[in-house]
C-alpha positions in Angstrom: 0.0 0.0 0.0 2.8 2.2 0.5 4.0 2.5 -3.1 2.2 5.6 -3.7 4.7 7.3 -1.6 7.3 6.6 -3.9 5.6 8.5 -7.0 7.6 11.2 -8.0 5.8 14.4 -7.2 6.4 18.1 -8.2 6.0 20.7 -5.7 5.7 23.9 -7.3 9.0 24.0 -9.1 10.2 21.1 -6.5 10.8 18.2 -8.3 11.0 15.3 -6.0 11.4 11.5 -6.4 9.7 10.3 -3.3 6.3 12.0 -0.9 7.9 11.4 2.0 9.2 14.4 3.8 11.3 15.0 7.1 9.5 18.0 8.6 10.6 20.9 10.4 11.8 19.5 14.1 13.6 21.8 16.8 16.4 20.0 18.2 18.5 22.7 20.1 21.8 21.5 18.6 23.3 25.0 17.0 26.0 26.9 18.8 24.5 28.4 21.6 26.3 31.4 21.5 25.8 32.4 18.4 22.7 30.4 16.4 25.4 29.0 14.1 24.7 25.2 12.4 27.6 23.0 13.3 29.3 20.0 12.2 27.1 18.2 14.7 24.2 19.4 12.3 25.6 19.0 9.1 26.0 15.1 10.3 22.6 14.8 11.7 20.9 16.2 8.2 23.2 14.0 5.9 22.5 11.0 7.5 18.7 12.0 6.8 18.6 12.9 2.7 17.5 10.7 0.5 17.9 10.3 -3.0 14.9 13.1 -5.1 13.6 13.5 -1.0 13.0 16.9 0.6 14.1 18.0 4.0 12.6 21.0 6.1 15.2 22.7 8.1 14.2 23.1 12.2 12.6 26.7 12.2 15.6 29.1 11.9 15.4 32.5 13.4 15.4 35.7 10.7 16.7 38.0 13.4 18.6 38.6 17.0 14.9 39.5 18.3 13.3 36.4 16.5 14.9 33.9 19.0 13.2 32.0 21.6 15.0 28.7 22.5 18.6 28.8 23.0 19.8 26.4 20.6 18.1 27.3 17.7 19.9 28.0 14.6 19.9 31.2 13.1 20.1 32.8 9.5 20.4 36.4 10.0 24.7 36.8 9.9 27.0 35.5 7.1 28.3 33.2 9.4 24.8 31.2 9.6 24.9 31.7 5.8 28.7 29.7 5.5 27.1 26.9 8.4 24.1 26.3 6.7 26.0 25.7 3.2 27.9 23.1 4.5 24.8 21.3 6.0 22.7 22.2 2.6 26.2 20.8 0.1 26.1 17.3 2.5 22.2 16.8 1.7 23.0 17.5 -1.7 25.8 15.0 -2.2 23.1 12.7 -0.9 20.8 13.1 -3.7 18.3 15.3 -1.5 17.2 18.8 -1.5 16.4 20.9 1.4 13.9 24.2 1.9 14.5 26.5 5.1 12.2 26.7 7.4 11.8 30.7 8.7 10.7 32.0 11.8 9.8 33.9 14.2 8.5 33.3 17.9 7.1 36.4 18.7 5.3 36.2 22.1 7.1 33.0 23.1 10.5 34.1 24.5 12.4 35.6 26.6 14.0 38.9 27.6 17.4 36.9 28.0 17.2 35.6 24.8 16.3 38.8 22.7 17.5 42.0 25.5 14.0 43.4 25.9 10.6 42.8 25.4 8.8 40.0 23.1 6.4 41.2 20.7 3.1 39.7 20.0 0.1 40.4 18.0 -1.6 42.0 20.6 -1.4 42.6 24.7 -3.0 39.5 25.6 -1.7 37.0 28.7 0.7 34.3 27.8 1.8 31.5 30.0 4.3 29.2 28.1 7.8 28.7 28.3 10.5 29.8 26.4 14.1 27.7 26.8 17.0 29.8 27.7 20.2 29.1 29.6 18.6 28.7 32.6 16.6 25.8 31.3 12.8 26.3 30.4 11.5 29.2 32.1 8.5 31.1 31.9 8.1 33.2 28.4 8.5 37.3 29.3 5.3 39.0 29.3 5.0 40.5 25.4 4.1 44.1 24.1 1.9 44.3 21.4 4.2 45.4 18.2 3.8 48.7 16.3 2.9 49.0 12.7 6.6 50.2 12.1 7.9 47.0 13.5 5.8 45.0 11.8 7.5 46.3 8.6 10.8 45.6 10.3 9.4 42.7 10.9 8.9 41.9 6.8 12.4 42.8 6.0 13.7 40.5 8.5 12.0 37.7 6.5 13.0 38.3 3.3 16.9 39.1 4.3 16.5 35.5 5.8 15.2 34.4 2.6 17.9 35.9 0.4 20.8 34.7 3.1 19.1 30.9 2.3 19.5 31.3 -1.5 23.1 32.1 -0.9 23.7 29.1 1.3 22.0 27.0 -1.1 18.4 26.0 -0.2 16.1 24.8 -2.6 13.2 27.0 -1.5 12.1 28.7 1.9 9.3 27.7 4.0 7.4 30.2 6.0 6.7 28.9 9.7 3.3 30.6 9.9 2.0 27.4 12.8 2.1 26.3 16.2 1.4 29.7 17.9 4.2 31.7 16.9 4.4 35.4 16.2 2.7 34.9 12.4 -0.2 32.4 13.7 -0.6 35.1 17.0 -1.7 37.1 14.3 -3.8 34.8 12.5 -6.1 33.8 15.6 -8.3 36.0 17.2 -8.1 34.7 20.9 -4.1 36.5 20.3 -5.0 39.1 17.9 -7.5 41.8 18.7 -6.1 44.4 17.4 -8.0 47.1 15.8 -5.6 48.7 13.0 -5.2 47.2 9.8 -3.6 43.9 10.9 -6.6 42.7 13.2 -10.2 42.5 13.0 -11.4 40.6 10.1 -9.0 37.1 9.1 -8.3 39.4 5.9 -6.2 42.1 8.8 -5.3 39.1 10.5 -3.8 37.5 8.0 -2.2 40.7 6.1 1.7 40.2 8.0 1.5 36.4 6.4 0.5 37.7 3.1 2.9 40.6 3.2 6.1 38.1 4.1 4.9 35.9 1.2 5.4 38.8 -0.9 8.0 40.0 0.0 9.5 36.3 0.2 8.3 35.4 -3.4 10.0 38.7 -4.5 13.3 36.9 -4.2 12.6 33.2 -5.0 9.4 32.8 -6.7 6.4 31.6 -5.8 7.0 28.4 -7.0 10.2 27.9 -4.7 7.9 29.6 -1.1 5.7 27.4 1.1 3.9 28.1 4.1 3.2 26.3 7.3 0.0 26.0 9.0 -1.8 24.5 12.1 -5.3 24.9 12.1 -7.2 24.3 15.1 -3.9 23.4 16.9 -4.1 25.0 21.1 -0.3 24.6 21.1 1.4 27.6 22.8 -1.7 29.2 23.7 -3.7 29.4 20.5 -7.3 29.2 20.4 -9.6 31.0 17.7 -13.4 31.8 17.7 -13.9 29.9 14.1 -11.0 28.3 13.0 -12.7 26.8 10.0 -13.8 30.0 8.5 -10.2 31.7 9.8 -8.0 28.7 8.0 -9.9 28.4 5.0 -9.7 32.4 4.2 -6.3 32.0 4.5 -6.0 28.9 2.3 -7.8 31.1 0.1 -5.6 34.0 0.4 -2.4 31.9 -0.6 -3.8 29.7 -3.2 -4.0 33.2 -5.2 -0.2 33.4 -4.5 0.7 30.2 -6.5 3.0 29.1 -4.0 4.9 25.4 -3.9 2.7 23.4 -1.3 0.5 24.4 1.9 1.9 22.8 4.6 -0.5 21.3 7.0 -0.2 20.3 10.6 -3.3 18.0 11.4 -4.7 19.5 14.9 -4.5 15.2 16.4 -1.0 16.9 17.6 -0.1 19.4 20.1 3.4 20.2 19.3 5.3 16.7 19.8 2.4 15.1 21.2 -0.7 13.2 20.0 -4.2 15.3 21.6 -5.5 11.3 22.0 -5.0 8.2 20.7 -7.1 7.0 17.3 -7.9 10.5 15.7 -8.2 11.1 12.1 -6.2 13.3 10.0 -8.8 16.1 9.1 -6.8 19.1 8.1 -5.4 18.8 5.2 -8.2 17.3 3.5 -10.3 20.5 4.1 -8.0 23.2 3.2 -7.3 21.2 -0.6 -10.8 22.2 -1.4 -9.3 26.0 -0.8 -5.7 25.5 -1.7 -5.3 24.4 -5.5 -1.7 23.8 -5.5 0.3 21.1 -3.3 -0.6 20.3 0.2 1.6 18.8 2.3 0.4 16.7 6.1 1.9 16.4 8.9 0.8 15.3 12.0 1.3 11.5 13.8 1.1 9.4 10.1 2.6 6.0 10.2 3.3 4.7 6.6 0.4 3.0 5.7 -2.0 6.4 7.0 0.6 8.4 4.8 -0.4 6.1 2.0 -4.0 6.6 2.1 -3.9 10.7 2.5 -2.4 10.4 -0.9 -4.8 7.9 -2.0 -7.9 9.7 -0.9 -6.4 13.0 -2.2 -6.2 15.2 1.2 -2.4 15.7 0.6 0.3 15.1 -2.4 3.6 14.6 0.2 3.3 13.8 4.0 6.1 15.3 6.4 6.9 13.0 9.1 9.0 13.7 12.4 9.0 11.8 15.6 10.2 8.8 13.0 13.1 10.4 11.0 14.8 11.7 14.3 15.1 7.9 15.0 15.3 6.3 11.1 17.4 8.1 9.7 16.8 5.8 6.8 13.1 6.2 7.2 12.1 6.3 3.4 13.8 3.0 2.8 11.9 1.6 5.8 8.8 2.6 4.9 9.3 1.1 1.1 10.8 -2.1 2.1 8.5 -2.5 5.4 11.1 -2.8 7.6 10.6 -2.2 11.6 11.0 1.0 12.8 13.4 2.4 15.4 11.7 3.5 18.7 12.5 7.0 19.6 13.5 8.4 22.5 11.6 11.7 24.1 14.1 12.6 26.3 17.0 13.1 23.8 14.3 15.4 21.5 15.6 19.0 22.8 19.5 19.9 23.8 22.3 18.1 23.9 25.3 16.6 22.1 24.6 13.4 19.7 23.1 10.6 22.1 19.5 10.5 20.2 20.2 12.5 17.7 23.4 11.6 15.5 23.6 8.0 17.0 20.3 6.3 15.3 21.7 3.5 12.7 20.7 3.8 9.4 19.8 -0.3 8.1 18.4 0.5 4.6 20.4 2.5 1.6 18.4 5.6 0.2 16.0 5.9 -2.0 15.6 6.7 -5.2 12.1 6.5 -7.2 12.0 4.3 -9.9 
């Protein structure tokens, strides 16, 4: 049944041999003092590509203010530019191709982190945790931001795009999910602002739309995803009518032409399953709004991957918890080989154990 993950598939102007995709996963492993990918990286990615496969860099701050977990790679100096080229040249030799992932916390971090104030959609109560060198501690309380950050805010994205051209990516992804700043100003439980980027999902959604722009500018559409999480509560998010919100928006970008809508199914709450048996919804609602690719994610095992596809809710499926213990996991799934267990408490931080030291059993794949 799994065979229809190994049709080629084009995603905008990303031609892939394979549908299965490692997604975006946070791992804390860049130099802590300065966001800069290591060697330690550039091993842990290689040891993922797969022949015509796609990987989706961790989210990767745009900017000094962006950060809110220490341990998160940056791409705002040259010096993230020259440590993500190494990492991006390694996935090539392997026959894969890789698309950063962008981002920005907003209300989710910490005064240590950043040397002031988070900014968030709007002044609303937040009680999560940001991780700084003091461990996880509770997130600083966030100011809403002014319209002249927000354009700030723009550029920051699309000098972060640029600097992942120059290291080599294969197209950008736009972390718009999981209750950072750009989904704080998608929902309205976050957002209730009143100017021209609240109110209505169209002002809610304008910051999204105007980093797409202003991404698309320097790659193309066709090279620019973004990365949603409807109905998700993880980091605080909640909205009055998430159907209506996330399908205007699926609207909105499906007039941008982009390479795929990247879909997180709400049965997970950041790393963890909401219960046990839920259906993948999601992504099967917003292709009825989103003509172009859609890509799930969200707790699939390979034969669940297999009928998405099959029943046309998605055209790739991103999977995590499984690559960060398969790094092989393409050739598992095709040849239906047992899967490594993973580990939860090696996920975050750290040196290799649980994240370089999986064993790779099958050789990668390549579509026939």
């Amino acid at each position: 049944m799994t065979d229809v993950l190994f049709i080629p598939v084009k995603l905008g102007e990303i031609e892939l041999d394979h549908r299965v995709i490692m997604a975006p996963l946070t791992r804390l492993r860049a130099d802590v003092d300065s966001d800069n990918p290591n060697d330690l990286m550039r091993e842990y990615y290689a040891q993922r590509a797969s022949m015509g496969g796609l990987i989706i860099s961790e989210a990767t701050t745009v900017s000094p203010t962006a950060r809110g977990y220490r341990g998160s790679p940056g791409l705002y100096t040259e010096a993230h530019v020259r440590g993500w080229q190494q990492i991006v040249d390694a996935v090539h030799a392997r026959g894969g191709k890789m698309v950063a992932q962008l981002w920005h916390v907003g209300r989710t971090s910490h005064a240590s982190l950043i040397g002031g104030e988070p900014v968030t959609a709007s002044d609303v109560p937040y009680e999560g945790m940001a991780f700084t060198a003091d461990g996880w501690v509770p997130a600083s309380r966030a100011r809403s931001i002014s319209i002249e950050e927000i354009a700030g805010v723009v550029a920051d994205y699309a000098a972060a795009a640029r600097r992942a051209m120059h290291a080599g990516f294969d197209g950008v992804e736009i972390h718009a999910a999981s209750g950072y700043l750009i989904d704080q100003f998608l929902q309205d439980n976050s957002n209730v602002r009143t100017d021209a980027y609240g109110g209505s999902v169209v002002g809610r959604a304008r910051l999204l739309m105007e980093i797409v722009d202003a991404v698309a500018n320097i790659w193309g559409a066709g090279k620019v995803a973004v990365r949603l999480s409807p109905s998700s509560n993880f980091n605080g998010m909640a909205d009055s009518d998430p159907d209506s919100t996330f399908t205007q928006v699926a609207a909105m970008l499906d007039r941008k032409r982009l390479a795929y809508l990247h879909v997180v199914e709400p049965r997970i709450s950041g790393f963890q399953e909401v219960a046990p048996g839920l259906q993948p919804v999601a992504a099967a609602k917003l292709c009825r709004w989103f003509g172009g690719a859609i890509v799930a994610a969200g707790g699939f095992n390979g034969s669940e991957a297999a009928a998405e596809i099959l029943r046309g809710g998605a055209d790739a499926i991103a999977f995590g918890r499984y690559f960060i213990s398969n790094p092989d996991l393409p050739g598992r799934l095709r040849s239906g080989r047992a899967l490594t267990p993973y580990d939860r408490s090696s996920f975050y931080a750290g040196g290799s154990r649980g994240y370089t030291d999986y064993s790779a059993a099958v050789a990668p794949v390549r579509s026939e």
